[in-house]
Every structure is written in C-alpha cells, then in structure tokens.
C-alpha positions in Angstrom: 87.8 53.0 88.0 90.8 54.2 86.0 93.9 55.6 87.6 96.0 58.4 84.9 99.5 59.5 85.8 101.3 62.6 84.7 104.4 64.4 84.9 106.6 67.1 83.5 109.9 66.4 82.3 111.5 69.1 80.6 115.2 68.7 80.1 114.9 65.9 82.7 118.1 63.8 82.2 120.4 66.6 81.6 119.5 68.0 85.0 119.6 64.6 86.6 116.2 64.4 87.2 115.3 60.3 88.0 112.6 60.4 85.6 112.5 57.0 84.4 112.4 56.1 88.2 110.1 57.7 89.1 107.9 56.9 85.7 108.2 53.6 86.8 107.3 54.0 90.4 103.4 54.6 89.6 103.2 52.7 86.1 101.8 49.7 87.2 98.8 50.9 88.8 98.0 53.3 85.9 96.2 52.8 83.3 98.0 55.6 80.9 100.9 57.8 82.3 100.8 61.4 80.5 104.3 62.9 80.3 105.0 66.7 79.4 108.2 66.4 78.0 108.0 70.1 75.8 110.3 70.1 73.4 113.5 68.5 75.1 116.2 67.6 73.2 118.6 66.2 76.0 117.6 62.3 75.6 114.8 63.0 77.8 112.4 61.7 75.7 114.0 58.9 74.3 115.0 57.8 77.8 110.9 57.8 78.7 110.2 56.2 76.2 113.2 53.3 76.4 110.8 52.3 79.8 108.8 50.4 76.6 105.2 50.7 78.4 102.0 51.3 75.6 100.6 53.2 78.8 103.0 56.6 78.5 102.4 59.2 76.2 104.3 62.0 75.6 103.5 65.9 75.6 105.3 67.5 72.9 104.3 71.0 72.4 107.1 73.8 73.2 107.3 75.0 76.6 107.8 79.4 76.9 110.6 79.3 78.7 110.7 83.0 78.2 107.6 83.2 80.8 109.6 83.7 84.2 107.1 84.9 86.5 106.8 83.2 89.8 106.6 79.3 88.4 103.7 79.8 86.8 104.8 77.9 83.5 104.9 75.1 85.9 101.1 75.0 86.5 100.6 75.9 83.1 102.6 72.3 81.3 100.5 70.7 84.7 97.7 71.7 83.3 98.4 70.7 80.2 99.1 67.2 80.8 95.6 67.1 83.0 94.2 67.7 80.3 94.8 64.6 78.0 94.0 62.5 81.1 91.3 59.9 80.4 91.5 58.8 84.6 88.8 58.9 86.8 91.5 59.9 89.5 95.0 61.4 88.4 98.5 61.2 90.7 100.6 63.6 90.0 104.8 62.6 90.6 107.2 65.3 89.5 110.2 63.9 87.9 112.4 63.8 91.0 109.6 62.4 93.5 109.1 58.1 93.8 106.0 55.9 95.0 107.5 53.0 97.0 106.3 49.6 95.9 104.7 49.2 99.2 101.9 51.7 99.0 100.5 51.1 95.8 98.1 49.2 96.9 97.0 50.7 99.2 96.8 53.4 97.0 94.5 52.0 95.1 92.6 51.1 97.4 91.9 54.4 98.8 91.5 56.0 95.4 88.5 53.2 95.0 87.1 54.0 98.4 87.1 57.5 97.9 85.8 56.9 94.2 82.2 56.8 95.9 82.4 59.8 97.9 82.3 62.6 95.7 83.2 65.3 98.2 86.4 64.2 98.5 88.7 66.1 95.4 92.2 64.9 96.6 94.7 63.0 98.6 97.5 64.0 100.8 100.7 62.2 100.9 103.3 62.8 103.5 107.2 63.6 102.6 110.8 62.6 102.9 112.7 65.0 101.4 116.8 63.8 100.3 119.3 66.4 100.7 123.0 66.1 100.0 122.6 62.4 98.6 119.9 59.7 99.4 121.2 58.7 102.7 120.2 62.2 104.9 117.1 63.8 105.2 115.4 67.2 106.0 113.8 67.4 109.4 113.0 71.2 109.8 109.2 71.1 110.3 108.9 74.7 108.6 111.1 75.3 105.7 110.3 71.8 103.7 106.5 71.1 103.0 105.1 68.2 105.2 102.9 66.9 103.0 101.6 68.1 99.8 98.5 67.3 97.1 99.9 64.4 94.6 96.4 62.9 93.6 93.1 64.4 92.2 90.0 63.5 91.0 89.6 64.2 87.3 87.2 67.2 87.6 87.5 70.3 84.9 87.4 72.5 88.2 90.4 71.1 89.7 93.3 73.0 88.3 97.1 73.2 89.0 97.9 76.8 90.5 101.4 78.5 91.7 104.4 76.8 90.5 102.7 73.6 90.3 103.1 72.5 94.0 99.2 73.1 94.8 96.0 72.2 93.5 92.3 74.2 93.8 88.6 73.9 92.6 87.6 76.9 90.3 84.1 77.9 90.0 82.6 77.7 87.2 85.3 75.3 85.7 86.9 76.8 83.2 87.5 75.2 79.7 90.4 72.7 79.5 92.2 74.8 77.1 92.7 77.3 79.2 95.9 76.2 80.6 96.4 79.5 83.3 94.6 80.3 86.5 91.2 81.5 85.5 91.0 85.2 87.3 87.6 85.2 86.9 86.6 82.5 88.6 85.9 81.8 92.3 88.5 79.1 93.8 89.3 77.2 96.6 90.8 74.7 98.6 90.4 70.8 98.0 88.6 69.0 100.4 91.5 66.3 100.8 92.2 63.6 102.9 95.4 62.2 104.4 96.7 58.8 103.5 99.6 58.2 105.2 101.1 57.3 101.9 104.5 59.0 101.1 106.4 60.6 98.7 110.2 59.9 98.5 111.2 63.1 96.7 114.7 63.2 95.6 115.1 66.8 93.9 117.9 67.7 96.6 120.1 64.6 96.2 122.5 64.4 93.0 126.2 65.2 92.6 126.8 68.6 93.7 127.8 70.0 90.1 124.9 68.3 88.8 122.8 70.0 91.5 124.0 73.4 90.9 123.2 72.9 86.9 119.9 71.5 87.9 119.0 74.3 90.5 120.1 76.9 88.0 117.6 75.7 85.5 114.9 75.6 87.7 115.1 78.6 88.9 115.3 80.3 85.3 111.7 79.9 85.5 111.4 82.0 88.4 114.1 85.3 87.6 115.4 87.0 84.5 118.8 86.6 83.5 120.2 89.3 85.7 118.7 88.2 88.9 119.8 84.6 87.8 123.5 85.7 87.7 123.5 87.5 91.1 121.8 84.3 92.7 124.1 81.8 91.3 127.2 84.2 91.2 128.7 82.9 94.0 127.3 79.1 94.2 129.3 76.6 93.4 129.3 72.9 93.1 130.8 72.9 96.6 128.3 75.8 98.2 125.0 74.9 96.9 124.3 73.0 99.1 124.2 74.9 102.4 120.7 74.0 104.0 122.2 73.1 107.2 121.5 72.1 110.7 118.3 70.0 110.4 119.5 66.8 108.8 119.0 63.4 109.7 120.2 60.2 108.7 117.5 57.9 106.2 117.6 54.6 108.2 114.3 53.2 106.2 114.0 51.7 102.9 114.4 53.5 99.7 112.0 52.6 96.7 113.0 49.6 94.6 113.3 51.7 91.6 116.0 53.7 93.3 117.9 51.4 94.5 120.4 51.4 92.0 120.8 54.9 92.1 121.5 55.1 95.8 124.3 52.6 95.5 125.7 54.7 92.5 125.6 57.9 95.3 129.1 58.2 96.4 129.8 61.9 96.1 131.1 63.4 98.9 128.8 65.5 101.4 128.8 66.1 104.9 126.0 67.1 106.5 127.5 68.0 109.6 124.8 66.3 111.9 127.4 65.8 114.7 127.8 69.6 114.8 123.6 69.7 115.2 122.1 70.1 118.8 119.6 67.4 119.9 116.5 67.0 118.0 114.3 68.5 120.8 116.4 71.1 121.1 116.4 72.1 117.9 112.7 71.9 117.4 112.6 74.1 120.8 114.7 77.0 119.4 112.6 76.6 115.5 109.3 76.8 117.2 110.4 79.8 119.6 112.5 82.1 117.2 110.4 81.4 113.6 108.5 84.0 112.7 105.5 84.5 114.1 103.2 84.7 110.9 103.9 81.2 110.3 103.5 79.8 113.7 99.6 81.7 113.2 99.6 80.5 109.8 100.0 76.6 111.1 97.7 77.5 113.7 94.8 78.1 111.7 95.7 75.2 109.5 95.5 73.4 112.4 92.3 74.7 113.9 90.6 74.5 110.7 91.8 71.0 110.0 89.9 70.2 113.4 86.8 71.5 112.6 86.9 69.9 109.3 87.2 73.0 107.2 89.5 73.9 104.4 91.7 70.7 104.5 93.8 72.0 100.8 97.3 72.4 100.4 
C-alpha cells in the first residue's frame, strides 16, 4: 500500500500559513507529498522546498484567481493535485491544518485495514480548531465543523467539491483532467468512517495583522472587489477577530512540529472566557435558540449515521 499527500499553498508564507509545519506533519508516512503551490512568488515555494525531502513535488501551473465564485477554485487546484497522486490512499492537510506525531501510526494502520475493504472511500478525522493564538480553542458545536473528510482512496470518482472542504463519488468518474464538478454526473456522499484521529487546524491563530491580511486573501476567492472592500472596510487588526463567547483554553499537547511556533505566539488576545457563562449553559441556550434547520439538519445526520446510511461530509 502507498500513502500520497497533497496540499495547496498558494501565497502560503506571506499569509502566514504554517506550511512547512504542516508538510512536515504527514511526510513521513507518505510516500510522495504533492504540493499546489500555483504560481506563488512570496518564498512559498522555496520555503517547501528548503524541508529537502525527494518525496514533495510541486504544482506549478497558474492558479485563476480572477474565478471568485463560491470557493470553487479551491476544489479545482484539489483536484489538481489528486490528480498527480500515485497513492493507493491520499490525506489531504490544508496548509494551516497539522497531524500530531502520535496518530500516524495509527493512521496507517487504519488506512491498511481499510485498504481491504473496498466499500469504504474515506476517513473522518475529528477537529481542534485555534482561535486568537494556539493556546484557546473553538467549542461552539454548530458554527466550526466537527469533523471533516482529510483522507481518500485514490479512486477517479472521488472528487474534491465546494471550496475544497468536502469530498464525493461521481458516477461515471469523470476524466482526471477535468478539474471542476462534473454536472453531468450522478454524485454522492463517501461511505467514511471515523477514526478518532484529529486534525489540529491552525487557520485562526496568527498575529492579528497577519490574520486580517490572510483572511482578506482568502476570501478574494469568494467576492469581487467591491464586496471585498465593504467586508473588510471596517476590520482591523484589532476587530477581526470577534468570534466570541465559545472559547476554551487548549490544555493538551500541540504537534511537535508546532511547537516552536506556539512559543513564538505572544501577541496579545483576550478571549474573554471569564466573561463566558458555564459550558452547559452555553450549550443549553445554542441548542435552544439556533436555528431550527440546523438542529433538523444534525438530526438526519444523525439518524442516518445510525442506520448506516450516507456517512459523507
């Protein structure tokens, strides 16, 4: 069995993405590491490329940043990078989300399990999401994802979709070069199971002016200019960040890799968790007041995920 990695990395560095990090967090248990670097021209490349590993290669061709629909050139460079993977399963890490050393192996070991039963397209891996620095984290149960999709068998009808955050199985599989969702095909969830495993994503946790650049960019694949100035008008390094009220301190252990980072965090944030009412509280008044169509969407999830039906993100 071989294991591919991928990831995209436009503009990485100068957005304060921890690429190498997170590169490095999956490296040793892949046998090649594809990287969609477009054409960046911010170090990001050379900095992927300092890690000095034979098993990364680089994705070069230009990224149309002039498509700004929805996140869809997300999937798109995904796609891309599937693409040149020789794996016979591929994790997927975006550039701000880290393996810790400790569940690699058993990683692996799943991936080999579940190498022999074909049914199974995907794995689930749980979430800590960073906000404000590396030392709080999110704890609303709606608003940030639970869990999400981060690695796939290597099948032509497994495709990235959205803004790159899901996966689904198109029927027929469309040809590799097609890099957008196919709207003639038939798709699907992935029948996916849960590992346990976890992703520590850290896309919420650099210095606020950095995070305000970074978030800016991002999001210029979503809106047009216009709707980009109104949006970021009145955000500043000392508003953005403003996701409130369901923090809670990170008293585990941070990935080896981003270690070094986390002692280099000492911007100042306060994320006001004194101010916050008790946990069950909180949950109380989320689960009673959020709208309904989500509490029904959940529901189904759930029922379904009991019956053993539709288990994709």
């Amino acid at each position: 069995m071989k294991i591919s990695g991928i990831s995209l990395a436009y503009q990485a560095v100068a957005n304060g993405y921890p690429v190498v990090e997170s590169l490095s967090s999956m490296l040793s248990i892949c046998d090649e590491v594809v990287v969609n670097t477009g054409r960046s021209d911010d170090g990001t490349r050379e900095a992927v490329l300092g890690i000095g590993s034979p098993k990364i290669k680089l994705v070069t061709e230009p990224w149309d940043t002039d498509f700004r629909r929805k996140g869809l050139l997300l999937s798109r460079e995904t796609n891309r990078a599937i693409a040149r993977c020789a794996g016979d399963w591929i994790i997927y890490l975006q550039a701000d989300e880290v393996l810790h050393e400790n569940d690699l192996e058993p990683l692996v070991a799943l991936l080999r399990d579940l190498d022999g039963r074909p049914r199974v397209d995907g794995v689930y891996f749980r979430y800590v999401h960073f906000y404000g620095g590396p030392r709080y984290r999110q704890d609303h149960p709606f608003r940030w994802y639970r869990s999400a999709i981060r690695a796939i068998r290597n099948d032509p009808a497994i495709r990235s979709v959205g803004d790159a955050l899901k996966f689904r199985r198109f029927d027929p599989a469309p040809p590799r070069a097609e890099l957008d969702e196919p709207a003639r095909c038939r798709k699907r969830r992935l029948r996916a199971v849960r590992s346990g495993l976890t992703v520590y994503h850290y896309g919420w946790a650099r210095p606020p002016e950095v995070m305000r650049r970074k978030q800016e960019h991002f999001e210029r694949l979503y809106m047009d200019d216009e709707a980009l100035r109104t949006k970021f008008g009145n955000i500043t390094a000392a508003t953005i960040y403003r996701d409130l009220g369901h923090l809670e301190r990170f008293d585990g252990t941070h990935p080896a890799v981003m270690r070094e980072r986390v002692a280099a965090a000492s911007w100042d944030f306060d994320p006001g968790i004194g101010k916050q009412p008790p946990r069950w509280l909180r949950l109380a008044l989320v689960y009673a007041f959020y709208p309904p169509g989500r509490l029904i969407y959940k529901s189904v999830r759930w029922i379904r995920r009991l019956f053993g039906k539709g288990q994709g993100a």
